[in-house]
C-alpha positions as CSV (number, residue, x, y, z in Angstrom):
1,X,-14.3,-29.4,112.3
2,X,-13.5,-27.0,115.3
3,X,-11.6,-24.4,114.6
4,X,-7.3,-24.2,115.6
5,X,-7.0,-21.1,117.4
6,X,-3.3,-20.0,118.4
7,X,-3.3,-17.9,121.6
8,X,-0.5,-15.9,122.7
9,X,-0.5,-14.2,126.3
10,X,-2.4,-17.1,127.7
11,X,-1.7,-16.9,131.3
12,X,-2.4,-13.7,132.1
13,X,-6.0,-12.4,133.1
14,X,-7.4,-11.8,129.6
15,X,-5.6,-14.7,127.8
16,X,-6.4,-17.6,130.2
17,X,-10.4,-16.5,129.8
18,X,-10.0,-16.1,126.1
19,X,-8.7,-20.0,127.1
20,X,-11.2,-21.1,128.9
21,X,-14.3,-19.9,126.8
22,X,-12.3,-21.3,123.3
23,X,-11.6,-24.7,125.2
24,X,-15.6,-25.0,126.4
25,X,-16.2,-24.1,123.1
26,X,-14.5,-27.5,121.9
27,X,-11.7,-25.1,119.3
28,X,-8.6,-26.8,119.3
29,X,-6.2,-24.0,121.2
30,X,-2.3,-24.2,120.8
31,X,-0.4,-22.2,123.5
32,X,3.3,-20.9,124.1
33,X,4.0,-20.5,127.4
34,X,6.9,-19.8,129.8
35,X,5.4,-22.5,132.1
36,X,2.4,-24.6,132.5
37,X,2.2,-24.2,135.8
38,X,0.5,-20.6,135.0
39,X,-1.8,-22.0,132.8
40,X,-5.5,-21.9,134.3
41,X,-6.2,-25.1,136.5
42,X,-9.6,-25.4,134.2
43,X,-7.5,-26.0,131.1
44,X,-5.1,-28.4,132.4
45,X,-5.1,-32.0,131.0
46,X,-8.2,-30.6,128.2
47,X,-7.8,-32.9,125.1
48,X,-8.3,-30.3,122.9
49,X,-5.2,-28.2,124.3
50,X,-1.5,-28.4,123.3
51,X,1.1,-26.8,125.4
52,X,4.2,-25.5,123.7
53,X,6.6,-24.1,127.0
54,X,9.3,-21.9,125.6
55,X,10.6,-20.6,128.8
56,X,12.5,-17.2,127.0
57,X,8.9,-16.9,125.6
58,X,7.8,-17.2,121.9
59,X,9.9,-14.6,120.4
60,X,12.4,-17.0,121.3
61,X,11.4,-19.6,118.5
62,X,13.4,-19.4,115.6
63,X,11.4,-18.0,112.6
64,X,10.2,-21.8,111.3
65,X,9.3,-22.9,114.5
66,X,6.9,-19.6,114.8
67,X,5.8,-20.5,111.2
68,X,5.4,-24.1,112.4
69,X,2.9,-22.4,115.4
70,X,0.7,-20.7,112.3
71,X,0.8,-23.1,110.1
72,X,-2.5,-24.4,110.4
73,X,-4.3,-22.2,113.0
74,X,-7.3,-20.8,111.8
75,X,-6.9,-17.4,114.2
76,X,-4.5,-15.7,116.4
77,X,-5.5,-14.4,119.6
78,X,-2.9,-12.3,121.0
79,X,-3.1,-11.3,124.8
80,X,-0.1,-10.1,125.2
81,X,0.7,-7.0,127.3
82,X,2.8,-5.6,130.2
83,X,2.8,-5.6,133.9
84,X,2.1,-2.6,135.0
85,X,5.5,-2.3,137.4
86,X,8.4,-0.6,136.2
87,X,10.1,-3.7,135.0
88,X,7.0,-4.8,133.4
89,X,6.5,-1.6,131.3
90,X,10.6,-0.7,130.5
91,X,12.1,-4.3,131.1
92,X,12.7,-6.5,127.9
93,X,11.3,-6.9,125.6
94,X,9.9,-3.1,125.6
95,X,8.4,-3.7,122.0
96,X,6.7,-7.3,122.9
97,X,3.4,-6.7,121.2
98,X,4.8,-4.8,118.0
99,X,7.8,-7.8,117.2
100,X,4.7,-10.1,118.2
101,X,2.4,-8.6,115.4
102,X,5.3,-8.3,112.6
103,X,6.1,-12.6,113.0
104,X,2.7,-13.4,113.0
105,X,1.7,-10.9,109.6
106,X,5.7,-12.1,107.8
């Protein structure tokens, strides 16, 4: 059985290649994502990808749909980080990765 692999951060540069190498790999990857259309053309339409778009971004999801999202998953690959613009570094949500890291270790 492949492994369920949640990935968080996948459309930036290191998330959609920590994509594409789990998808060629045949793991079963679940993404949240503020829109498909960012996703990597490679992964688009894969069987073995399911799209979640939460267009305020996954802390938006209440605290049993983000259980829902681990419930299951064998790992967590977060590839979450900031632009490096002034928005992107002191725009909400400042503490992204830290809130990210306390829902997926409650």
């Amino acid at each position: 059985k492949p492994p369920r692999v949640l990935i968080l951060g996948a459309t930036g540069g290191c998330g959609s290649e920590a994509l594409a190498r789990l998808l060629d790999r045949g793991a079963e990857c679940v993404v949240v994502v503020r829109s498909a259309q960012r996703l990597p053309f490679s992964a688009r339409g894969r069987e073995n990808l399911t799209i979640i778009v939460e267009e305020r971004g996954h802390l938006a999801l209440d605290d049993g749909q983000f259980a829902a999202l681990l419930d299951g998953v064998d790992a967590v690959v977060s590839a979450l980080g900031h632009n490096l613009t002034l928005r992107g570094m002191y725009g909400p949500p400042r503490d992204l990765c830290a809130r990210t890291v306390r829902r997926v270790g409650a």
